[in-house]
N, C-alpha and C positions, 0 to 999 in steps of 0.2 A: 198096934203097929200100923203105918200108914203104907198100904198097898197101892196107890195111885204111882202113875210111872216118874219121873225124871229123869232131866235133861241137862247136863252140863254146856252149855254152847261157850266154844272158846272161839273169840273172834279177833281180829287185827290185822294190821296193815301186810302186805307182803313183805317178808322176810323177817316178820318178828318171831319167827318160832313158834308156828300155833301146833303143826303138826308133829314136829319134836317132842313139844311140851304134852300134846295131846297122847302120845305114844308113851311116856313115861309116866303119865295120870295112870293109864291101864296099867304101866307093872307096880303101880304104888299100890291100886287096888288090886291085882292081882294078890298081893302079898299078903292083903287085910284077912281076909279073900272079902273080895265083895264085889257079886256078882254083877256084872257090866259087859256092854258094845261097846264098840266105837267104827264110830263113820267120819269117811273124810270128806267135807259137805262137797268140795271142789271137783268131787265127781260124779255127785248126780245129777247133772245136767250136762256133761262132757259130750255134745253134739253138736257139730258142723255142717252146713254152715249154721250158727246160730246167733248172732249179734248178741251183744252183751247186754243191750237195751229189751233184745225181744222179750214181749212178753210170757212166749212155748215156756222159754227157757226156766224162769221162775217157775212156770205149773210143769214141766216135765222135772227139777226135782224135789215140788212137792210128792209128785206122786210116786215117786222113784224110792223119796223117804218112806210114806205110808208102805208100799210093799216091801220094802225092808224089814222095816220097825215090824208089822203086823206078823213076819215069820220071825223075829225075838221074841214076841209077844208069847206068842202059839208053844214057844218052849219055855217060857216062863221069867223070862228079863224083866227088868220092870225101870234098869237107870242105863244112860244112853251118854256117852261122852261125843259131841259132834265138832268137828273144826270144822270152820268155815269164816272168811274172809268178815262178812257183813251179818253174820248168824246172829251176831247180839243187837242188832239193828229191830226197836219196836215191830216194824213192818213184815218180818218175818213170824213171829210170834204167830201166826194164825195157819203156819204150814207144821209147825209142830202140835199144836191142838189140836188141829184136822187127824195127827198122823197117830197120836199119841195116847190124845182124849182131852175134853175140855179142862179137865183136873188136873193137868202137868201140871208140875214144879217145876218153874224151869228158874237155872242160875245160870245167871251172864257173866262172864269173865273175860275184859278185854285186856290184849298184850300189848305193850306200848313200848318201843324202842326209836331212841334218835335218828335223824334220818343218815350220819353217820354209822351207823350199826347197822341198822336197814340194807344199804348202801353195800359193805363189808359183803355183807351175807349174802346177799343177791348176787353180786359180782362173782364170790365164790361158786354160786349154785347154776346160775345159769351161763351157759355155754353156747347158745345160738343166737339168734338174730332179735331178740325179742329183751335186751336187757337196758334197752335205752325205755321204751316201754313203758318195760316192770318198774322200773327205777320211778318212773313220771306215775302209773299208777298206783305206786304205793304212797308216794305224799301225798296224790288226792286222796285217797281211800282213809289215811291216819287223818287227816284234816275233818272229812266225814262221821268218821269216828266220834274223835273226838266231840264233834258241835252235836250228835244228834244218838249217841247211846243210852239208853232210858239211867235214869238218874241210881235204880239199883243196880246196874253194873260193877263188878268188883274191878278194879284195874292193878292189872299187876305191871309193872315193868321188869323190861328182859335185859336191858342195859348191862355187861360184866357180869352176869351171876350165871350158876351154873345149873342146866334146866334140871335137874336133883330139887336145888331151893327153887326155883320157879314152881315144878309141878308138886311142890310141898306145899307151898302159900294157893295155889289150885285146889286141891283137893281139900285145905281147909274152907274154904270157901262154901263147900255143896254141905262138909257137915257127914259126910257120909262113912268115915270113921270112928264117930261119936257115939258111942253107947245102942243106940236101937238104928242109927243110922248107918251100922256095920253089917246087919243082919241083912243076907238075899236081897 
């Protein structure tokens, strides 16, 4: 059996449903049972003021990850389901190694929804001042995406389906209800 950790990193544009989708991964594998975290990446670095560009930002939360991840570890986790925006972005890869061990597994699954749908949901979800914004960073961010996610990325779209089937085509993806890949 292969005891090295992994990583599910779901990433995508705002308002594609990562942390929806992220929340429903955990009761699928809840149910397997198969022993799992889950972090919501968009908040380990939730510090102001902090520019989106700074560089703190990025290393406060790698390290925010590592001392998380390290008290899972301690009690014996070993697969980590993460949302975050840009998480399946190559450049990141090297805060989960840091945090994890050079041997992660790690599976990228990005959520892709029209900017129609996007649009829908954000408008729903945000309520303050900040949704003209959201709305402008989420087509850069899907544009990003798109041009520069490592080529083994799974891509799912969230378009009309219901996240049931969404975090069902997710969790096929890791493998982690498969025979040994059920096991702790």
């Amino acid at each position: 059996m292969d005891h090295r950790s992994e990583v599910l990193l779901i990433g995508g544009r705002a308002g594609v449903g990562k942390t929806t989708v992220g929340w429903e991964v955990s009761a699928r594998l809840r149910t397997a049972p198969v022993a799992h975290c889950v972090v919501e990446g968009d908040f380990m670095a939730q510090a102001h003021p902090a520019p989106e560009a700074d560089p703190h930002r990025r290393e406060l939360a790698a390290r925010n990850l590592a001392a998380i991840w390290s008290n899972y570890a301690e009690l014996g986790y070993r697969r980590l389901v993460y949302t975050n925006t840009v998480s399946v972005l190559a450049e990141n890869e090297g805060m989960f190694r840091r945090a994890m061990g050079a041997d992660v597994r790690i599976v990228r699954v990005l959520l892709t929804a029209s900017d129609a749908t996007t649009g829908e949901r954000l408008t729903g979800r945000e309520r303050g001042s900040e949704l003209a914004q959201e709305l402008k960073n989420s087509a850069f961010k899907a544009r990003l995406l798109d041009e520069r996610a490592p080529a083994d990325t799974v891509r799912v779209a969230t378009d009309g389906r219901s996240v049931v089937d969404i975090a069902h085509e997710v969790v096929r993806a890791t493998g982690w209800l498969t025979g040994a890949g059920a096991a702790g």
